[in-house]
C-alpha positions as CSV (number, residue, x, y, z in Angstrom):
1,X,60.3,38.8,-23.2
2,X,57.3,38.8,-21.6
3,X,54.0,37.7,-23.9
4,X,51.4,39.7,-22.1
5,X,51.1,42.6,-19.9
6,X,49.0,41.6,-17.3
7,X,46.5,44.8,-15.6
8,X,45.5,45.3,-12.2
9,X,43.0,42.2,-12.7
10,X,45.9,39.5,-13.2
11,X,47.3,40.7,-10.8
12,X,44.8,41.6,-7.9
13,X,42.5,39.3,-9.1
14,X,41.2,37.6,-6.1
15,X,37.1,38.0,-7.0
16,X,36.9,34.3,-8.1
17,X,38.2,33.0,-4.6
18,X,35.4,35.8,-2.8
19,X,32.9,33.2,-4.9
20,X,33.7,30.4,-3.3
21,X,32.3,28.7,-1.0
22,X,33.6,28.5,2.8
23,X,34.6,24.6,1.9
24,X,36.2,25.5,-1.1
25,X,38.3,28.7,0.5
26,X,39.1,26.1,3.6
27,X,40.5,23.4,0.7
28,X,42.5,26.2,-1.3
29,X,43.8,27.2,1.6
30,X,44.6,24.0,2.6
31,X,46.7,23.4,-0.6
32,X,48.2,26.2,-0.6
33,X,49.5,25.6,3.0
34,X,50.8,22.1,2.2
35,X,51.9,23.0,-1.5
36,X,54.5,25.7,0.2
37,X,55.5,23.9,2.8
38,X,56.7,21.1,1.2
39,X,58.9,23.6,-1.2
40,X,59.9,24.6,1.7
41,X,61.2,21.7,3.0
42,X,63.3,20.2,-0.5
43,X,63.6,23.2,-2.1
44,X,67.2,23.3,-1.8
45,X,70.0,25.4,-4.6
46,X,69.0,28.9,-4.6
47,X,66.2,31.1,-6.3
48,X,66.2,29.9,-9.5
49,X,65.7,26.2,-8.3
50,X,62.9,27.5,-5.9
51,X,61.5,29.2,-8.9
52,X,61.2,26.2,-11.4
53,X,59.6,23.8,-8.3
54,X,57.2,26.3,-8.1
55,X,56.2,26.4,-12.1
56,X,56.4,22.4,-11.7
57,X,54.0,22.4,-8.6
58,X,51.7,25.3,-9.5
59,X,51.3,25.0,-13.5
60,X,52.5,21.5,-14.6
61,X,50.9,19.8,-11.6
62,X,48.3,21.9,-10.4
63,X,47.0,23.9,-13.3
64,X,46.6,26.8,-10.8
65,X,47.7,29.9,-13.5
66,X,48.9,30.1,-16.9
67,X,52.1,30.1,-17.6
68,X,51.8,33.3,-19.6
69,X,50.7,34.2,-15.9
70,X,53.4,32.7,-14.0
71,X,55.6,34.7,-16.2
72,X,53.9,38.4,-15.4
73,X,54.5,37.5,-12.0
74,X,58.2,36.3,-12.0
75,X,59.0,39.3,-13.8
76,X,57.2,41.5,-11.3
77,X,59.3,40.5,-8.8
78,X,62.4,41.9,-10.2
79,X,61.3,45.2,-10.1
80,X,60.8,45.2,-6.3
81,X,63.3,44.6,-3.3
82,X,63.5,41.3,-1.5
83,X,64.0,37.6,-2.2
84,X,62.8,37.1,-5.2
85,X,61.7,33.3,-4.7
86,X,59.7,34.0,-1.8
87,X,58.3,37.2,-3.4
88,X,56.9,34.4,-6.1
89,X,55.9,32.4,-3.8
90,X,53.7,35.2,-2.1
91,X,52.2,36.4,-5.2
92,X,51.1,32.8,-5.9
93,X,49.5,32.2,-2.9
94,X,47.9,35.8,-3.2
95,X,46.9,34.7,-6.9
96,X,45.1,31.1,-5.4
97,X,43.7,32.2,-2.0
98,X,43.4,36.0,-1.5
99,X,45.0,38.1,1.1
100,X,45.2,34.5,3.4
101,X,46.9,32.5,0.5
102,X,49.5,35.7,0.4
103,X,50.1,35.0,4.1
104,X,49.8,31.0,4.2
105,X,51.6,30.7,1.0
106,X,54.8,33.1,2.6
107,X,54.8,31.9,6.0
108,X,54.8,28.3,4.9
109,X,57.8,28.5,2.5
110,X,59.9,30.8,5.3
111,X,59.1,28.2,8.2
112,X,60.5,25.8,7.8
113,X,63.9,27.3,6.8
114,X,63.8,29.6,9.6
115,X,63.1,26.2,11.9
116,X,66.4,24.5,10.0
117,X,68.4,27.6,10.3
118,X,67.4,28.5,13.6
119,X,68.8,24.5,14.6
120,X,71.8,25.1,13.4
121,X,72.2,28.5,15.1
122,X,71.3,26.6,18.5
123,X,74.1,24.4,17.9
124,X,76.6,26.3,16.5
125,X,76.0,28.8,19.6
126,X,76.4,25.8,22.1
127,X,79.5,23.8,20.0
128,X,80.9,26.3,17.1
129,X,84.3,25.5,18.9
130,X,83.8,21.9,19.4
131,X,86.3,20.1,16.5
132,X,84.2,18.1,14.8
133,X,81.6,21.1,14.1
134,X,84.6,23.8,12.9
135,X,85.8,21.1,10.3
136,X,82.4,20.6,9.0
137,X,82.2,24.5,8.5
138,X,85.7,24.9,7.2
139,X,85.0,22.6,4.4
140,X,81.9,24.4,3.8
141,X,83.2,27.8,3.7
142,X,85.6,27.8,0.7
143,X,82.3,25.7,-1.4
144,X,80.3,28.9,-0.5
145,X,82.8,31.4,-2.0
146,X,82.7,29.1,-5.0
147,X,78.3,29.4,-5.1
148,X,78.8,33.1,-5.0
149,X,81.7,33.4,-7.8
150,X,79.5,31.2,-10.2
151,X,76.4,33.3,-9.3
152,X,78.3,36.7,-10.1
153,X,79.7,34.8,-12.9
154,X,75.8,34.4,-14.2
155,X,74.4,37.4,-13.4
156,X,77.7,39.6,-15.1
157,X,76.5,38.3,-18.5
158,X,73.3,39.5,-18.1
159,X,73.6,42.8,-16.1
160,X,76.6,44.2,-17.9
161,X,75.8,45.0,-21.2
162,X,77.8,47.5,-22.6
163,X,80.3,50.1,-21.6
164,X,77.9,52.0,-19.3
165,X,76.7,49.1,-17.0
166,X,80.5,48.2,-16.3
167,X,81.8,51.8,-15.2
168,X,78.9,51.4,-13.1
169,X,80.2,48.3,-11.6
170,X,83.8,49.7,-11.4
171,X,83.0,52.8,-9.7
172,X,80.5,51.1,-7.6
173,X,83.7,48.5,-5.9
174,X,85.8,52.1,-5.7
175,X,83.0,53.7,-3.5
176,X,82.4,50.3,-1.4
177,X,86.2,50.2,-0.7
178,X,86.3,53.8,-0.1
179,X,83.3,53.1,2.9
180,X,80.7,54.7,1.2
181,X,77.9,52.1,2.7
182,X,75.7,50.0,0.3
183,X,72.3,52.5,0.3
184,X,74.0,55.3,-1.0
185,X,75.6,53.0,-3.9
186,X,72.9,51.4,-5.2
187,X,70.5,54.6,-5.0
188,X,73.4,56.9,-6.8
189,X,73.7,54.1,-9.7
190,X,70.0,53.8,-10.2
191,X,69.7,57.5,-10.7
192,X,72.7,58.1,-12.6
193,X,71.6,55.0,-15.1
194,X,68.0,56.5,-15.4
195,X,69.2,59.7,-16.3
196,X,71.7,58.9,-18.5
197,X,69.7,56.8,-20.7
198,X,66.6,59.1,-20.7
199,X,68.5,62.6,-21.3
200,X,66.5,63.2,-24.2
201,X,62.7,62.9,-22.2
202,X,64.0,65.0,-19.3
203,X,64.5,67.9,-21.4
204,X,60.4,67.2,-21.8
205,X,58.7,65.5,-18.7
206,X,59.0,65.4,-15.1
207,X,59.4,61.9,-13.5
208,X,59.2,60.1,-10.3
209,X,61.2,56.9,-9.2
210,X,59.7,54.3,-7.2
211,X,62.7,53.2,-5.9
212,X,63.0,55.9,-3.8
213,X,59.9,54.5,-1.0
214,X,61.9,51.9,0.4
215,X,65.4,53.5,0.4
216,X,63.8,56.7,2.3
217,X,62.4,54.0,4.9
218,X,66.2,52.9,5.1
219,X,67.2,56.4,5.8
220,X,64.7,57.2,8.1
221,X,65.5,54.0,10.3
222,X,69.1,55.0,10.4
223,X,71.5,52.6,12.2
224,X,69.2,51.0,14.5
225,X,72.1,49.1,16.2
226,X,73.9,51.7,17.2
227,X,71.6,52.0,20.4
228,X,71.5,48.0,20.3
229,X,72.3,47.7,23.6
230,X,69.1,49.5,24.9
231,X,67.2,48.6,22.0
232,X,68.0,44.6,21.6
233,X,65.1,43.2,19.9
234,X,63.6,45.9,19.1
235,X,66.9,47.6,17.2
236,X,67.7,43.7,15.9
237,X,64.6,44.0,13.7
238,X,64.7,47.6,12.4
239,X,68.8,46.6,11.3
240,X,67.0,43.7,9.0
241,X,63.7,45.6,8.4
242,X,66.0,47.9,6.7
243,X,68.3,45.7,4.8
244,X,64.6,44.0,3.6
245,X,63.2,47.0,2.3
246,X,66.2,48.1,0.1
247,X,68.2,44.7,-1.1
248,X,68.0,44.3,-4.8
249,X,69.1,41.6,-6.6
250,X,70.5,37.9,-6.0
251,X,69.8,37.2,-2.2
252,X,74.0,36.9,-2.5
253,X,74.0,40.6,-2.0
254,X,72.6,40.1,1.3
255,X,76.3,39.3,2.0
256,X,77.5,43.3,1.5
257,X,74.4,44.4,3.7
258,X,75.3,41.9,6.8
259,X,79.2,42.5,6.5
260,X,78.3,46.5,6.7
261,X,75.8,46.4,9.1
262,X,77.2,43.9,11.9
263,X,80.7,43.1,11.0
264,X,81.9,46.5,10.4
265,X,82.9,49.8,12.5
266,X,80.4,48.1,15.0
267,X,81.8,44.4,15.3
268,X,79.2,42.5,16.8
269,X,80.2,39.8,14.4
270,X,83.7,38.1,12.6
271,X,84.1,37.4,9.1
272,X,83.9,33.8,10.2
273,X,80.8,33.8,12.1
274,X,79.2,35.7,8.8
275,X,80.3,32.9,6.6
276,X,78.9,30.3,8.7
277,X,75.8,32.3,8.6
278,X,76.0,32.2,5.1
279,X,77.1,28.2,5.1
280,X,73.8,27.7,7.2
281,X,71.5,29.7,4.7
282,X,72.9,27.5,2.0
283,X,73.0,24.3,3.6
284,X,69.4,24.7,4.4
285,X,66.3,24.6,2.2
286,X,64.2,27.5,1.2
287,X,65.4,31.3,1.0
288,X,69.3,32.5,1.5
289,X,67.0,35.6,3.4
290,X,66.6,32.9,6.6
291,X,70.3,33.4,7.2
292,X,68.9,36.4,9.2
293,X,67.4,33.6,11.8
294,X,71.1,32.5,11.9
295,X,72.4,35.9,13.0
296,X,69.4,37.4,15.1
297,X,69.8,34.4,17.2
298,X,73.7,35.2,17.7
299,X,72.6,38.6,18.5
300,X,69.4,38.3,20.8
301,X,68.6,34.4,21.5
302,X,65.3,33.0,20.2
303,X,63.9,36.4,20.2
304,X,66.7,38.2,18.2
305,X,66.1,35.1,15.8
306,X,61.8,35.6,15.5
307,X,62.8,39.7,15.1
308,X,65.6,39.5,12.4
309,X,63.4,36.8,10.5
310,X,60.4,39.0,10.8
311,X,62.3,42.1,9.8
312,X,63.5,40.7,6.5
313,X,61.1,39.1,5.5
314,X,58.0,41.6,6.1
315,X,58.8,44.6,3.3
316,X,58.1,41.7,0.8
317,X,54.9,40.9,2.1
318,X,53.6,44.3,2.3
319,X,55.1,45.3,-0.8
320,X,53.9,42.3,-2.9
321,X,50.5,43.3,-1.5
322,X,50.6,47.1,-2.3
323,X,52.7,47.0,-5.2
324,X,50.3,44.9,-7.4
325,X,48.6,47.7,-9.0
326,X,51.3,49.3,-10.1
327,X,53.3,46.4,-11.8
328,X,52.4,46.7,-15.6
329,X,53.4,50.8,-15.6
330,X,56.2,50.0,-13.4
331,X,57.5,47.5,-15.9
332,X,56.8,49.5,-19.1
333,X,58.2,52.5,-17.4
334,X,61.8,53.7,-19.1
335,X,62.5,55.5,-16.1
336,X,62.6,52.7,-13.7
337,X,64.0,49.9,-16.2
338,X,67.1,52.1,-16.4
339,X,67.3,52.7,-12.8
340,X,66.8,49.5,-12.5
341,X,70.1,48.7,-14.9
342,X,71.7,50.6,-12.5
343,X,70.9,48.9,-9.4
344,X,71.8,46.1,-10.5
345,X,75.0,46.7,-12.0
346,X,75.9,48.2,-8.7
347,X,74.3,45.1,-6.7
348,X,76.6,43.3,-8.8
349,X,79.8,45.2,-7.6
350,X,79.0,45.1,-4.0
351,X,78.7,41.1,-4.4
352,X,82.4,41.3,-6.0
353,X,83.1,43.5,-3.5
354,X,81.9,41.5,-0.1
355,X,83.1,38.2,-2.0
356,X,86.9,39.1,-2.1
357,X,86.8,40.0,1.7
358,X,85.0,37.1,2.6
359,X,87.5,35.3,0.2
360,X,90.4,36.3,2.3
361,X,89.0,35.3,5.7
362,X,88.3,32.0,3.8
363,X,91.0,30.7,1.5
364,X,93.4,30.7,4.5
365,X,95.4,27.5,3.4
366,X,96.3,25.0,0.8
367,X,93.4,22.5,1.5
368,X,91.2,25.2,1.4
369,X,91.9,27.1,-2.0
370,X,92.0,23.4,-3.4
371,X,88.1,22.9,-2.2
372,X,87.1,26.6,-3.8
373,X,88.8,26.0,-6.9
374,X,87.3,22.2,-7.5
375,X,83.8,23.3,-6.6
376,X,83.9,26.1,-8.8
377,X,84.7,23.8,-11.5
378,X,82.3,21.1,-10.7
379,X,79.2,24.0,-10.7
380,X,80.6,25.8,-13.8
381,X,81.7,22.6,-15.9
382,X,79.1,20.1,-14.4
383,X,75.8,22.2,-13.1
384,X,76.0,20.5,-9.8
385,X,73.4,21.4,-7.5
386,X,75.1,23.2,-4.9
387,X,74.0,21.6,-1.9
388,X,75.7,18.3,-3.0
389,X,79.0,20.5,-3.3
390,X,78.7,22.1,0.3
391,X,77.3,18.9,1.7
392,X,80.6,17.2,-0.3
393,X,82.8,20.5,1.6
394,X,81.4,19.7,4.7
395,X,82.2,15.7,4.9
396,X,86.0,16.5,3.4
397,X,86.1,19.6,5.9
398,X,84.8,17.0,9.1
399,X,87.7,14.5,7.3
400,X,90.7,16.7,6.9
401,X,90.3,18.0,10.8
402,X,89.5,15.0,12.4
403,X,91.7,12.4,11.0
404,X,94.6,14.2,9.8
């Protein structure tokens, strides 16, 4: 529960910094730029450890906001789409340095993922068949099923409660299994949430839903890889530009967006090469988003790696900076915590969903189901940091098909 609802001043409050003097903006600046990038670099285990590096670094340490403060602006970044570490990570920058902090603070957490991810990518272009390199990622790949099955296991308890979120989630896995693609889903489920629960005040008030900016800009750019071929770079960043603008949720449901949008009816990528995408985003620090560097670079080289980055990551910066005003209505609004409900109950399905097909391209032997099952265990009994897990699957992965 949040313990204050912040206005348009907490969270567009940038006169203080326009005081400063050109020293003093240079030395926030500064900190913000060296602050971020070294969360970028360790912050390794998903959202929510990104999330409580940042309170440590920005509150405990640095005194920068409240905490009161730090909490307004976590919880604003649930109500829009994207990653919702680096979202944070924006807002605090925006919060400390103005429109520059929003841009220093967000490039310099992204960077230095992209730069690990985009490594691996090289490498995995150059050797993916080489021996040594396919048993490090077949170790890895069972570990990762396990991270997502322990996130879904998290967010069921607190996204289905009650008999309504769940049919929601039921019908949702029909429809993805049926084809309907993810857009449709998660904007049917939002609506049908929101007008369920708020019968009563339709009978006396029209509404609007601000869900519905992004997912028109995801209709409007409609299957940009269809003309791929002539497009390349250009049709590699609308595909992520559109998956940025509309993906609620954990940055697990990423996962459902790639497997519709390049594995599908199209093919331009396996089930394996979207796991070791996945394996990479993981095994690297900062966002899960930067497995987009992973694929554009598959798809287009070094450019299709800049454009995908840049396409997924870009709705949360504009929308971080736009949104702002809006936030304390947004949040206090009925209308859009129920849709809300509903997007994520769906969000939740399509991660069940993507997770059993990935499963199955996955768990493809004895040794395999053996390293998915004992991970699970260790992260659900344990709390081991993931990393260790899929560093752990990697070295027994490198072991089992090398040596034996």
């Amino acid at each position: 529960m949040m313990q204050k609802i912040c206005g348009y001043d907490c969270f567009m409050n940038t006169a203080h910094y326009n005081q400063l003097s050109k020293a003093e903006k240079a030395s926030r600046l500064r900190e913000i730029a060296l602050v971020f990038l070294h969360l970028g670099l360790v912050a390794f285990g998903g959202p929510a450890a990104h999330i409580a590096m940042m309170e440590e670094e920005v509150i405990a340490k640095r005194k920068w906001i409240t905490r009161e403060e730090f909490l307004d602006l976590l919880g604003a970044t649930n109500l829009i789409p994207g990653p919702n570490s680096t979202e944070l990570a924006i807002h605090l920058g925006f919060q400390r340095g103005g429109l520059l902090g929003l841009l220093i603070a967000g490039i310099c957490f992204i960077v230095p993922a992209m730069a690990a991810v985009l490594v691996f990518a090289v490498l995995y272009a150059r050797h993916g068949q080489v021996k040594e390199v396919a048993g490090v990622l077949y170790g890895i790949k069972p570990v990762i099923i396990a991270v997502i099955i322990q996130a879904m296991i998290r967010l069921f308890k607190s996204v289905v409660k009650g008999v309504l979120p769940l049919i929601v989630v039921g019908v949702s896995v029909a429809l993805y299994f049926l084809g309907i693609s993810e857009i449709p889903i998660l904007l049917g489920a939002g609506v049908l949430m929101m007008l369920i629960k708020n019968q009563e005040r339709i009978k006396n008030r029209l509404f609007s839903l601000p869900l519905l900016p992004p997912l028109i800009l995801a209709s409007v750019i409609n299957d940009p890889l269809e003309k791929a071929q002539r497009l390349h770079t250009s049709g590699i960043f609308l595909s992520f530009l559109k998956i940025g603008s509309v993906l609620y949720g954990s940055g697990y449901v990423l996962l459902a967006f790639l497997e519709s949008e390049f594995v599908g009816a199209r093919g331009l990528l396996s089930h394996q090469q979207l796991l070791d995408a996945v394996a990479v985003g993981q095994f690297t620090p900062g966002p899960v988003f930067t497995t987009a560097t992973f694929i554009g670079y598959l798809l287009g080289g070094f450019t299709g790696a800049f454009a995908a980055t840049g396409g997924i990551f870009l709705p949360s910066f504009l929308l971080v900076f736009f949104l702002n005003p809006l936030i304390p209505r947004m949040r206090k609004s009925p209308w859009l915590g129920a849709a809300l409900d509903g997007v994520n109950a769906a969000s939740l399905a399509l991660m069940a969903a993507v997770s059993f097909k990935l499963g199955i391209s996955s768990l493809v032997d004895v040794p395999a189901i053996l390293l998915f099952a004992a991970a699970l265990l260790v992260m659900i009994k344990w709390k081991v940091n993931s990393f260790w897990l899929i560093l752990a699957g990697g070295a027994i992965g490198f072991i089992l098909k090398s040596f034996l």
